[in-house]
N, CA, C and O atoms as a Tripos MOL2 file, in Angstrom:
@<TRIPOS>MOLECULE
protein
  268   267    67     0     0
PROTEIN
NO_CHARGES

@<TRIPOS>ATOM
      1 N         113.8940   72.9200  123.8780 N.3       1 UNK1
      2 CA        114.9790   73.8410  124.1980 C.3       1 UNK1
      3 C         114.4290   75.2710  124.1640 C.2       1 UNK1
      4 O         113.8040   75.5190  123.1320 O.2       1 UNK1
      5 N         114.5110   76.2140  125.0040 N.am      2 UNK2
      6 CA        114.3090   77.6710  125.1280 C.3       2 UNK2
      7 C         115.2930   78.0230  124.1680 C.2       2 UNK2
      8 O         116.4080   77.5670  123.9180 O.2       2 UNK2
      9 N         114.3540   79.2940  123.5080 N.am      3 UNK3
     10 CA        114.6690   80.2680  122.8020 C.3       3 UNK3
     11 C         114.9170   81.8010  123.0560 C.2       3 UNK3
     12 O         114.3550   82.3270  124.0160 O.2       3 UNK3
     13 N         115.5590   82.3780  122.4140 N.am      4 UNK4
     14 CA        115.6060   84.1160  123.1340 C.3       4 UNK4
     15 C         114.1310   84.5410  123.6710 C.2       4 UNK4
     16 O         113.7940   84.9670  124.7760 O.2       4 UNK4
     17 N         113.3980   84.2850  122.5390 N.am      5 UNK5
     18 CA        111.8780   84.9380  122.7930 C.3       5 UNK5
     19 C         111.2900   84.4680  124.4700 C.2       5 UNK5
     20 O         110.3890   85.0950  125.0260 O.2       5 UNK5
     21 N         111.9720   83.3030  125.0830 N.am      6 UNK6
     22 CA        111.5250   82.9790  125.9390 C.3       6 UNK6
     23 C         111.8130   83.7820  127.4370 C.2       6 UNK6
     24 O         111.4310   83.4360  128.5550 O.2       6 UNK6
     25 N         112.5940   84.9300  127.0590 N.am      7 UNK7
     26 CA        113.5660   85.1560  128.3240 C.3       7 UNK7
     27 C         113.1340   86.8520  127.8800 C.2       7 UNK7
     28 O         112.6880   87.2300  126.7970 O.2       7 UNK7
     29 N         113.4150   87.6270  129.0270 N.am      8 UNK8
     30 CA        113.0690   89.0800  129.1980 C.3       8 UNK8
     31 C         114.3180   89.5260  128.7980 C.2       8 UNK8
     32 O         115.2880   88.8830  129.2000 O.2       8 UNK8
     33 N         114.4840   90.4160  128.1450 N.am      9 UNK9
     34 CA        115.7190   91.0750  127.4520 C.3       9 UNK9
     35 C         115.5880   92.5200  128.0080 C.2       9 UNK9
     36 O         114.5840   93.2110  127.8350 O.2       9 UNK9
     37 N         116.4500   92.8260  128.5410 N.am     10 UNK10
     38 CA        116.8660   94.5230  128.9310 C.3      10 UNK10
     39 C         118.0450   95.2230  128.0280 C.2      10 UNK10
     40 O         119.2010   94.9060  127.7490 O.2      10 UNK10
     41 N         117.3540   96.1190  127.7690 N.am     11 UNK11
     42 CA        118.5590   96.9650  126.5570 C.3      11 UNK11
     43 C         118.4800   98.3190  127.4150 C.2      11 UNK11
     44 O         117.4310   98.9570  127.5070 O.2      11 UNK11
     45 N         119.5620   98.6640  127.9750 N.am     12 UNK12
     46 CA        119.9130  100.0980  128.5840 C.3      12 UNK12
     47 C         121.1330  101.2580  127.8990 C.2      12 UNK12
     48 O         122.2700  101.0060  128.2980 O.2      12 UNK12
     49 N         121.0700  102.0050  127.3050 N.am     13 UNK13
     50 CA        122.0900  103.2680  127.2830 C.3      13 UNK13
     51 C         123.2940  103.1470  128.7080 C.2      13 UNK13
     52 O         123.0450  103.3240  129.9010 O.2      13 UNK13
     53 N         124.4460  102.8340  128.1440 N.am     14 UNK14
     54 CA        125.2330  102.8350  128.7180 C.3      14 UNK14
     55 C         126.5040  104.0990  128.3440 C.2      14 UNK14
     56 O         126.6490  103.9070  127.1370 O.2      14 UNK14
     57 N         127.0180  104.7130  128.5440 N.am     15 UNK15
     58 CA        127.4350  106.1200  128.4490 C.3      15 UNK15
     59 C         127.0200  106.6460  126.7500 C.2      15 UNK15
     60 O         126.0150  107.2800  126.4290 O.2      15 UNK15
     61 N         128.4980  105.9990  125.5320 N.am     16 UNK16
     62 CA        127.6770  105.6880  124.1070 C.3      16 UNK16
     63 C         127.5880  105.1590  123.5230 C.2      16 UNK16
     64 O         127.8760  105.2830  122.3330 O.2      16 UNK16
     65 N         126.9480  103.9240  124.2980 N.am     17 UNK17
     66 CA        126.8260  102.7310  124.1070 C.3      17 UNK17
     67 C         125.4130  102.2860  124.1170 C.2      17 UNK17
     68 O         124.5740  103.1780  124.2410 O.2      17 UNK17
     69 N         124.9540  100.9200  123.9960 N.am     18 UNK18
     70 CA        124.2830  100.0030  124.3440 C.3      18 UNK18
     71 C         123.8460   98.8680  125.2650 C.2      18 UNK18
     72 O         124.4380   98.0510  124.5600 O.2      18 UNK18
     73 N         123.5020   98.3650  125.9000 N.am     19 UNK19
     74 CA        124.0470   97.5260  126.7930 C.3      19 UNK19
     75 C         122.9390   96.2870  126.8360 C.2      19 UNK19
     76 O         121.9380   96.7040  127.4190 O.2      19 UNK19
     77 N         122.7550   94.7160  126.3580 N.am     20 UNK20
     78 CA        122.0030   94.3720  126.5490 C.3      20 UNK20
     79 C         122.2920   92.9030  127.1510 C.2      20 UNK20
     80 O         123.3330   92.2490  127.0950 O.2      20 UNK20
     81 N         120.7710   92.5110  127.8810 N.am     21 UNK21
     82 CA        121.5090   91.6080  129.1540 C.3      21 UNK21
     83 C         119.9400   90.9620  129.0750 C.2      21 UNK21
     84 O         118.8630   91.4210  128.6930 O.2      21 UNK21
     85 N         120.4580   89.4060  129.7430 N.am     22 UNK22
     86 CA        119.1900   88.5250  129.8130 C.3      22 UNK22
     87 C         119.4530   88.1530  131.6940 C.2      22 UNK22
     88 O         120.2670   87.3750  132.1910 O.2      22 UNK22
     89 N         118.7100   88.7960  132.1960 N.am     23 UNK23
     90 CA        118.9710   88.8510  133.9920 C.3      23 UNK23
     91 C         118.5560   87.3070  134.0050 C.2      23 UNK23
     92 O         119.7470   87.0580  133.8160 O.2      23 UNK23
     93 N         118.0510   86.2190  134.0460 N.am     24 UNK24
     94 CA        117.7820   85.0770  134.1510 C.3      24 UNK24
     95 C         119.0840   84.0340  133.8930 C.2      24 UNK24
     96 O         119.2920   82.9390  134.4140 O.2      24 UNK24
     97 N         119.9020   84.7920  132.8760 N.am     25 UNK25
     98 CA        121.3180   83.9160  132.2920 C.3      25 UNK25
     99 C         121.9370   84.1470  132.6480 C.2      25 UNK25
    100 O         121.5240   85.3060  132.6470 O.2      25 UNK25
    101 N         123.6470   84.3000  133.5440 N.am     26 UNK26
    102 CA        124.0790   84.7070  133.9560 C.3      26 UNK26
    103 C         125.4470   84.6420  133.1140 C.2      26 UNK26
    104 O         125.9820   83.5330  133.0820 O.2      26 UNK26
    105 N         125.9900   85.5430  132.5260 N.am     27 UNK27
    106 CA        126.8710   85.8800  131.6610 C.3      27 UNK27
    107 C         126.4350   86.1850  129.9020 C.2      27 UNK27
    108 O         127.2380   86.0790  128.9740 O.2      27 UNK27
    109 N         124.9930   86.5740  129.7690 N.am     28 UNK28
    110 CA        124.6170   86.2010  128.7080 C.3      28 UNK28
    111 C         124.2790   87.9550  128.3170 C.2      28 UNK28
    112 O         123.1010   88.2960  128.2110 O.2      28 UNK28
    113 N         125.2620   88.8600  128.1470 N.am     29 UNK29
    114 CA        125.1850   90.1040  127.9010 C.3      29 UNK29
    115 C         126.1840   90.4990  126.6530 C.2      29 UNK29
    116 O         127.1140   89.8810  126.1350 O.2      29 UNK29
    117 N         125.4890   92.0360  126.3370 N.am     30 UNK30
    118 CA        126.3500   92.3060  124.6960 C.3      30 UNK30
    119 C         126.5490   93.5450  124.7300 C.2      30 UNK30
    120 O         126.4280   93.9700  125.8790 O.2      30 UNK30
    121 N         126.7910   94.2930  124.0140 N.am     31 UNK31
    122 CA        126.8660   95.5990  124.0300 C.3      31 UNK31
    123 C         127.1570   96.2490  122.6470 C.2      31 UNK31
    124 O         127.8970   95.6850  121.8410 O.2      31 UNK31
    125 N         126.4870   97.5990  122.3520 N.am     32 UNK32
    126 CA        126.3970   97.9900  120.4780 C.3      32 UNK32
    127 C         126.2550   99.3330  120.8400 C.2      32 UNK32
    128 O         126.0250   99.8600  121.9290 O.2      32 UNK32
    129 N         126.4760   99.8860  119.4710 N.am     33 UNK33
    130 CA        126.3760  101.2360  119.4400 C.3      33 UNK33
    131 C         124.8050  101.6370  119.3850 C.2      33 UNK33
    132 O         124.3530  102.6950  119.8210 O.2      33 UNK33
    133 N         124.2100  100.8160  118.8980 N.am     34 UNK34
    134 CA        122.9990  101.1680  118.9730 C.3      34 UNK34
    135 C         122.0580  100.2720  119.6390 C.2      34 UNK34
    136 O         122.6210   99.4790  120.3930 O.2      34 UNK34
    137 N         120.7740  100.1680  119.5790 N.am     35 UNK35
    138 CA        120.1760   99.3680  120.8460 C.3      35 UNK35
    139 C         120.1680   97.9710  119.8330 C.2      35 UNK35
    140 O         120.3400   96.8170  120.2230 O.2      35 UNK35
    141 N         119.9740   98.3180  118.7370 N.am     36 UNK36
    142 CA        119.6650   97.2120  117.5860 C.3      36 UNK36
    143 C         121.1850   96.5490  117.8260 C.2      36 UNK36
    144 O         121.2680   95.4330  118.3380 O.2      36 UNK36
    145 N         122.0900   97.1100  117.5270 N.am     37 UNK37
    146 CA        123.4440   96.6220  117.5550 C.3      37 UNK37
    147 C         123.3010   95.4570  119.1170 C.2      37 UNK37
    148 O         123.3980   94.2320  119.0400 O.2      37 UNK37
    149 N         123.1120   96.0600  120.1280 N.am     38 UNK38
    150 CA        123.2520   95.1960  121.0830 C.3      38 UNK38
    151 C         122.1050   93.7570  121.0180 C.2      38 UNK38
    152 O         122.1020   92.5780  121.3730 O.2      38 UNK38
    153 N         121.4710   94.4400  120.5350 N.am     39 UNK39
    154 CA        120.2380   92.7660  120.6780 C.3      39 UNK39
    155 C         120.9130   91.5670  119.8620 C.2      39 UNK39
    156 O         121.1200   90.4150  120.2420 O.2      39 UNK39
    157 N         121.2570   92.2890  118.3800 N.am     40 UNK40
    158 CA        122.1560   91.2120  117.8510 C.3      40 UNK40
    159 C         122.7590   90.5850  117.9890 C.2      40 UNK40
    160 O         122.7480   89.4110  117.6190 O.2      40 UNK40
    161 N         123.8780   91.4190  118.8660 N.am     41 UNK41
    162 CA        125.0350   90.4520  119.0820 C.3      41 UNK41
    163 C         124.4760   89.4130  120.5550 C.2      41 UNK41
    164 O         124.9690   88.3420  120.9090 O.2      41 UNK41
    165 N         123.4460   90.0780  121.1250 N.am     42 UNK42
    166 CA        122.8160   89.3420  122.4490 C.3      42 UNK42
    167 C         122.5290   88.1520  121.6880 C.2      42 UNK42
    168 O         122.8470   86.9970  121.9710 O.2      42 UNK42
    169 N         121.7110   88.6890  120.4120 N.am     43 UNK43
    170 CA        121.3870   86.8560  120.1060 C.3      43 UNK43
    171 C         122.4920   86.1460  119.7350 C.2      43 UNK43
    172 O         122.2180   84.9600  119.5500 O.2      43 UNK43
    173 N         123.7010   86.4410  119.5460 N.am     44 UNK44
    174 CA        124.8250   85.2900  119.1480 C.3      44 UNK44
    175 C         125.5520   85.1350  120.5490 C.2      44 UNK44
    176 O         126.3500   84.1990  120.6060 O.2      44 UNK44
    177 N         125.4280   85.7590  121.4640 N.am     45 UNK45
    178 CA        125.6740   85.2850  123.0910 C.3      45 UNK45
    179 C         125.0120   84.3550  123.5700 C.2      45 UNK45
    180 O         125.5330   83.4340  124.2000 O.2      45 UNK45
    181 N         123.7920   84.4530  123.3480 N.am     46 UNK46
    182 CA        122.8550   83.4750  123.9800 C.3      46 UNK46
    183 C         122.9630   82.1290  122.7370 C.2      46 UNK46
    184 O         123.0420   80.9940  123.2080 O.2      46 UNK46
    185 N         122.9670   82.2660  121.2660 N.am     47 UNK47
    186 CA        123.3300   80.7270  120.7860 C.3      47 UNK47
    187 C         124.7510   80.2830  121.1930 C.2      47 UNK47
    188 O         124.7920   79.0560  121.2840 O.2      47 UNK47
    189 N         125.7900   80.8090  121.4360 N.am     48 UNK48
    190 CA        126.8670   80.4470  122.6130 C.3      48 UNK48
    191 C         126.5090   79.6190  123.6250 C.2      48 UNK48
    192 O         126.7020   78.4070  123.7170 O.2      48 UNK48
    193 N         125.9520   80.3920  124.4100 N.am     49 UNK49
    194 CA        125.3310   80.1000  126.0330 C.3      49 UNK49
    195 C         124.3660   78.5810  125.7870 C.2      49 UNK49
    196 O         124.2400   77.7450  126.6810 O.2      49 UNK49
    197 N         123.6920   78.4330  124.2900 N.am     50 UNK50
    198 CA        122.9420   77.5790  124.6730 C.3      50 UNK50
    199 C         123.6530   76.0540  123.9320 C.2      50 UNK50
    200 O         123.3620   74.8610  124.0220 O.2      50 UNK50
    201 N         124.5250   76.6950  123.3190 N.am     51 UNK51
    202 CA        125.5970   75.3910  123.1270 C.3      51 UNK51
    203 C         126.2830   74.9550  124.1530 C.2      51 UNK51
    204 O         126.7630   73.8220  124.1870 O.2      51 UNK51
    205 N         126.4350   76.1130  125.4160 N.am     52 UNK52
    206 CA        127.4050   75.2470  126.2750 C.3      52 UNK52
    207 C         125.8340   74.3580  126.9110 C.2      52 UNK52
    208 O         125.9110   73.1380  126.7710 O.2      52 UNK52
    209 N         124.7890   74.7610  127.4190 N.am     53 UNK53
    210 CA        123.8510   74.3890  127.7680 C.3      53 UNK53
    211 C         123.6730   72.6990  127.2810 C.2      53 UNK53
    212 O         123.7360   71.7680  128.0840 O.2      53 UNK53
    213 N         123.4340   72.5390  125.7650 N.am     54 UNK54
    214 CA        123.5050   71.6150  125.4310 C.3      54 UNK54
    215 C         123.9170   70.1640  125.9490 C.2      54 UNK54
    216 O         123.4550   69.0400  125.7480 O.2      54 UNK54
    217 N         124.8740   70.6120  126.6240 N.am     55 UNK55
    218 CA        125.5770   69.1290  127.2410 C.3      55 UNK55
    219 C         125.2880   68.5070  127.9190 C.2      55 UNK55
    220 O         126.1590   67.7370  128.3230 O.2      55 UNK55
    221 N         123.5860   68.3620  128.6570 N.am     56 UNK56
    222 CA        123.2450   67.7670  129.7160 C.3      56 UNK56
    223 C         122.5500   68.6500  130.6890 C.2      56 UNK56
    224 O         121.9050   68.2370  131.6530 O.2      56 UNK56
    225 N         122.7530   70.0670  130.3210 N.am     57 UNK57
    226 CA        121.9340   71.4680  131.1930 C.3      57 UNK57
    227 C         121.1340   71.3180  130.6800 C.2      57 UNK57
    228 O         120.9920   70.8070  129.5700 O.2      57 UNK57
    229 N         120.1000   71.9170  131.6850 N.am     58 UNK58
    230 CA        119.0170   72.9780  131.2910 C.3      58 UNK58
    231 C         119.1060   74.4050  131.5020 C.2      58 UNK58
    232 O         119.3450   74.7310  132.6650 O.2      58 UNK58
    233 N         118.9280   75.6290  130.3890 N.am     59 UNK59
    234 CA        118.7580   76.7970  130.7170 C.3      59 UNK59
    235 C         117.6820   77.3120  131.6800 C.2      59 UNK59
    236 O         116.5810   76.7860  131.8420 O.2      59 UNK59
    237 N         117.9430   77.9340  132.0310 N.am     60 UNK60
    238 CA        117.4470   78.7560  133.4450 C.3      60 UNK60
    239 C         116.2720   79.0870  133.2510 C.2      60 UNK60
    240 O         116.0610   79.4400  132.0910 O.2      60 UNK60
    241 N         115.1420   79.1250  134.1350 N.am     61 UNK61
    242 CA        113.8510   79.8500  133.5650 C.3      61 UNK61
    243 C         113.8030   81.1780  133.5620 C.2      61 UNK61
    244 O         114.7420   81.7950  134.0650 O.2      61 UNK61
    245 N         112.7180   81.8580  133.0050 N.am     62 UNK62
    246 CA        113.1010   83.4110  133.0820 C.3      62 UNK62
    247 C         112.7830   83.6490  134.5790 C.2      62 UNK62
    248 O         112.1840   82.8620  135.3120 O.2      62 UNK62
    249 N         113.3430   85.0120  134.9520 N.am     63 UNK63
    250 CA        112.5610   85.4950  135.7660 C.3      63 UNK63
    251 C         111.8290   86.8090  135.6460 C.2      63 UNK63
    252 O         111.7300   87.5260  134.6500 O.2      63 UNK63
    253 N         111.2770   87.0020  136.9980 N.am     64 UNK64
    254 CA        110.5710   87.8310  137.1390 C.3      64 UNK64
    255 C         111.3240   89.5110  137.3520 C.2      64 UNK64
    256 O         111.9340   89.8020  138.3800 O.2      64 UNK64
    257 N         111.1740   90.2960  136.4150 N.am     65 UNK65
    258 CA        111.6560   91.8420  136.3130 C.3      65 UNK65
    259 C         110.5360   92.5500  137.1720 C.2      65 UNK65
    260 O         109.4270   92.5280  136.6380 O.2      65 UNK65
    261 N         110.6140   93.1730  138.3980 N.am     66 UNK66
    262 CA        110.6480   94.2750  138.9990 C.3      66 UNK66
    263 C         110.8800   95.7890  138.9150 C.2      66 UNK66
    264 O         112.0070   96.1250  139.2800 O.2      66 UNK66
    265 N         110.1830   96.6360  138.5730 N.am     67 UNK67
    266 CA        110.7730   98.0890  138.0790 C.3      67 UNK67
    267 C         110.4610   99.2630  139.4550 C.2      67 UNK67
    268 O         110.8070  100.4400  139.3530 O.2      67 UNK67
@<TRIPOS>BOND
     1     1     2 1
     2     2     3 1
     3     3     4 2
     4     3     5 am
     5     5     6 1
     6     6     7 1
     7     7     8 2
     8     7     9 am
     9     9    10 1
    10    10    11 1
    11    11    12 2
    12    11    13 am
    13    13    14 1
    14    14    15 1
    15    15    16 2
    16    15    17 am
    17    17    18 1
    18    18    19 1
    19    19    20 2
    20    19    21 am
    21    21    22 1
    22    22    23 1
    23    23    24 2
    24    23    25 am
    25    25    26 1
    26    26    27 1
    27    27    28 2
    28    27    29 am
    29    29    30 1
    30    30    31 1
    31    31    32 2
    32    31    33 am
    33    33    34 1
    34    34    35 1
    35    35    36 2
    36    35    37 am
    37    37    38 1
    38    38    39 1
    39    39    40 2
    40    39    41 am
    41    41    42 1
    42    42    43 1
    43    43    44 2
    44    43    45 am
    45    45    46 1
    46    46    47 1
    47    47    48 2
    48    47    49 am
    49    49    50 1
    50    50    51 1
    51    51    52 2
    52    51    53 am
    53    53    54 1
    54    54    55 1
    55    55    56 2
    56    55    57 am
    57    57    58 1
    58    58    59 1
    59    59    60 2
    60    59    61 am
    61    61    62 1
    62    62    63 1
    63    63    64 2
    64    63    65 am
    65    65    66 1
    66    66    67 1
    67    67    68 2
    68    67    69 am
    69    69    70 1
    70    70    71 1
    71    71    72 2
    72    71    73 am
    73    73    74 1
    74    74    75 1
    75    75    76 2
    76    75    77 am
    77    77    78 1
    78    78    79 1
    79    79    80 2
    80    79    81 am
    81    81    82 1
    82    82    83 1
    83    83    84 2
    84    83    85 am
    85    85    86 1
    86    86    87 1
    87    87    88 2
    88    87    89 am
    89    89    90 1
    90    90    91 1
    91    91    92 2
    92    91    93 am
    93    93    94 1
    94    94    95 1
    95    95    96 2
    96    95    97 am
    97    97    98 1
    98    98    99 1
    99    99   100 2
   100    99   101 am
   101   101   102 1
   102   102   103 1
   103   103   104 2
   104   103   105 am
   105   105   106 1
   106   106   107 1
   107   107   108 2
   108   107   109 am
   109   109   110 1
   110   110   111 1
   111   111   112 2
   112   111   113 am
   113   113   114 1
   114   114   115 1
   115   115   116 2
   116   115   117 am
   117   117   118 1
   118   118   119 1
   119   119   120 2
   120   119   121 am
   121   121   122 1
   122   122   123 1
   123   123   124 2
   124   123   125 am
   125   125   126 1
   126   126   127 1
   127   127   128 2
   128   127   129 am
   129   129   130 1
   130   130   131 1
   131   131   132 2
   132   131   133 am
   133   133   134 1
   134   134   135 1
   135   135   136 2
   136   135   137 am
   137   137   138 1
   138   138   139 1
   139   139   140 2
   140   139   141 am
   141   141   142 1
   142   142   143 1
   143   143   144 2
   144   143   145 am
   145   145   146 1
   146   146   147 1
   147   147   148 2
   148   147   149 am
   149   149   150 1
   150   150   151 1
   151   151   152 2
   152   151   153 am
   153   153   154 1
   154   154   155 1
   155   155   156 2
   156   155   157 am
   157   157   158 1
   158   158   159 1
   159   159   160 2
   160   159   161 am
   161   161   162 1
   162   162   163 1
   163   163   164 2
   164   163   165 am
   165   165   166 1
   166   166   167 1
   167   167   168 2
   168   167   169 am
   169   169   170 1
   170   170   171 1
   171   171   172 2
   172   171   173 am
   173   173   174 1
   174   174   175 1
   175   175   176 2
   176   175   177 am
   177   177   178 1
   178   178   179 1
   179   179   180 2
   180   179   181 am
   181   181   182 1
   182   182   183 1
   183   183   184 2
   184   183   185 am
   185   185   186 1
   186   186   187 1
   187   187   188 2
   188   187   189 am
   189   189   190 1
   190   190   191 1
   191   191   192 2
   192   191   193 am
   193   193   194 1
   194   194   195 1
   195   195   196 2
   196   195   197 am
   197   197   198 1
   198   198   199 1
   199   199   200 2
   200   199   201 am
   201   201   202 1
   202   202   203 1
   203   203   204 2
   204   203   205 am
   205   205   206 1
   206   206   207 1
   207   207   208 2
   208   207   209 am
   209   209   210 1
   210   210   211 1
   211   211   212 2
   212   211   213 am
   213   213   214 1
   214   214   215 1
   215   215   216 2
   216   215   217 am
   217   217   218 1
   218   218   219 1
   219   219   220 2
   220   219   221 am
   221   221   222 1
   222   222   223 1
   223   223   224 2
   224   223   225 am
   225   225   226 1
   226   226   227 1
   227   227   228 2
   228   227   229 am
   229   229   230 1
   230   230   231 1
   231   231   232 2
   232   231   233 am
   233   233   234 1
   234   234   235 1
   235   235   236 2
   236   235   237 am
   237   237   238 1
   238   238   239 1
   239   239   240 2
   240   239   241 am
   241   241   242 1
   242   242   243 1
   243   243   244 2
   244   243   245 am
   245   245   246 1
   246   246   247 1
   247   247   248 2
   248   247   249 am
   249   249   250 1
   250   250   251 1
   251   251   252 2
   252   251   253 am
   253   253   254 1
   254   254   255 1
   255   255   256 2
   256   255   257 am
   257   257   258 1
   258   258   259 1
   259   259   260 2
   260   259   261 am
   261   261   262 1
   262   262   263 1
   263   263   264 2
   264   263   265 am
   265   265   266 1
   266   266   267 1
   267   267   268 2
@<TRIPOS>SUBSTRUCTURE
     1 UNK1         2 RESIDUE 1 A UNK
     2 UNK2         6 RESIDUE 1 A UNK
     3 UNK3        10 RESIDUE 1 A UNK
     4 UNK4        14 RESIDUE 1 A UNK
     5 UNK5        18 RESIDUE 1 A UNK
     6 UNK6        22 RESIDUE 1 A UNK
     7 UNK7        26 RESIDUE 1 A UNK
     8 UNK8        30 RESIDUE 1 A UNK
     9 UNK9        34 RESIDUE 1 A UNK
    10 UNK10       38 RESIDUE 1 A UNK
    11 UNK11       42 RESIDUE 1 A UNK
    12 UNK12       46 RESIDUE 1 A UNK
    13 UNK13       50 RESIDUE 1 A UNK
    14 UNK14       54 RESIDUE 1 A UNK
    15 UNK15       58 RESIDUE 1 A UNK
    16 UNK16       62 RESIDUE 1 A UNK
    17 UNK17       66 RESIDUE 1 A UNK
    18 UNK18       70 RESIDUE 1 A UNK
    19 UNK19       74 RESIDUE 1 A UNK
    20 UNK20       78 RESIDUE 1 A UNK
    21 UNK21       82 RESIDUE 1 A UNK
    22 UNK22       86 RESIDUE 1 A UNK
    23 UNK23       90 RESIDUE 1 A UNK
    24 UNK24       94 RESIDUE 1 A UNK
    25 UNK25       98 RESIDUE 1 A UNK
    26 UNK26      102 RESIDUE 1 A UNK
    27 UNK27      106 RESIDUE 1 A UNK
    28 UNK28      110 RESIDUE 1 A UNK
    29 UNK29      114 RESIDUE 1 A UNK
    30 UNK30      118 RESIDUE 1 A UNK
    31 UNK31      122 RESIDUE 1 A UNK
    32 UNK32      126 RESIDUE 1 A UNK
    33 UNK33      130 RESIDUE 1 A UNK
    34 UNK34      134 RESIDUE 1 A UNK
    35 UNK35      138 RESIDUE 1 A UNK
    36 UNK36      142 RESIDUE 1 A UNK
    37 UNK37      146 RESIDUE 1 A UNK
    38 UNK38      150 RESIDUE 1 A UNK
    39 UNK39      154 RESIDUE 1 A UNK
    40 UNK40      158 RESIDUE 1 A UNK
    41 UNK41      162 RESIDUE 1 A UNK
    42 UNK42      166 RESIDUE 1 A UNK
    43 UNK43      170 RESIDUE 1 A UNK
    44 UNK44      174 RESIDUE 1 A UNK
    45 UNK45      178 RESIDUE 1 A UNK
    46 UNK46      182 RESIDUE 1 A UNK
    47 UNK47      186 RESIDUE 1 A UNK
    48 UNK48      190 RESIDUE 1 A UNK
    49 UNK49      194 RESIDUE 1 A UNK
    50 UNK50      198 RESIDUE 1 A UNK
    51 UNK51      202 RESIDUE 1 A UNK
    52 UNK52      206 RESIDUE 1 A UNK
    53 UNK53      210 RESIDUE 1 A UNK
    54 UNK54      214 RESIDUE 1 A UNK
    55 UNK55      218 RESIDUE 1 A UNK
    56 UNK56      222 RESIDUE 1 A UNK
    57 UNK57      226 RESIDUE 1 A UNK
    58 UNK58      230 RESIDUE 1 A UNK
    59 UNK59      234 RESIDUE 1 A UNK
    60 UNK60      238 RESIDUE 1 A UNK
    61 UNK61      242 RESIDUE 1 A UNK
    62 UNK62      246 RESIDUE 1 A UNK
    63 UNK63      250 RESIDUE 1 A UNK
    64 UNK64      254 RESIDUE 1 A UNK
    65 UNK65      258 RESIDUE 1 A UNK
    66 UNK66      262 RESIDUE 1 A UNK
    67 UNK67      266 RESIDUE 1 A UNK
């Protein structure tokens, strides 16, 4: 089973906010006051995401980030 570490994580400043997102997952985003705040709660999105996964899915592979 994939783990967070396996997937590219983007954390962006969103007005005063946080904003963090796994582009490979699709609904698997969080948001914090601070950048730390957002990764956290990213990781309890993604053990969500990988419980629904559980049932017979496979999670998505990462992809490839472009800048």
């Amino acid at each position: 089973m994939n783990s967070l570490k396996n997937y590219t994580i983007v954390i962006r400043p969103d007005n005063n906010t946080f904003v963090a997102y796994v582009p490979a997952i699709p609904g698997c985003h969080a948001w914090g006051q601070t950048d730390n705040e957002a990764r956290a709660e990213l990781v309890n999105v993604f053990e969500m995401i990988q419980e629904e996964y559980a049932e017979g899915r496979f999670l998505p592979e990462d992809v490839e980030r472009r800048i």
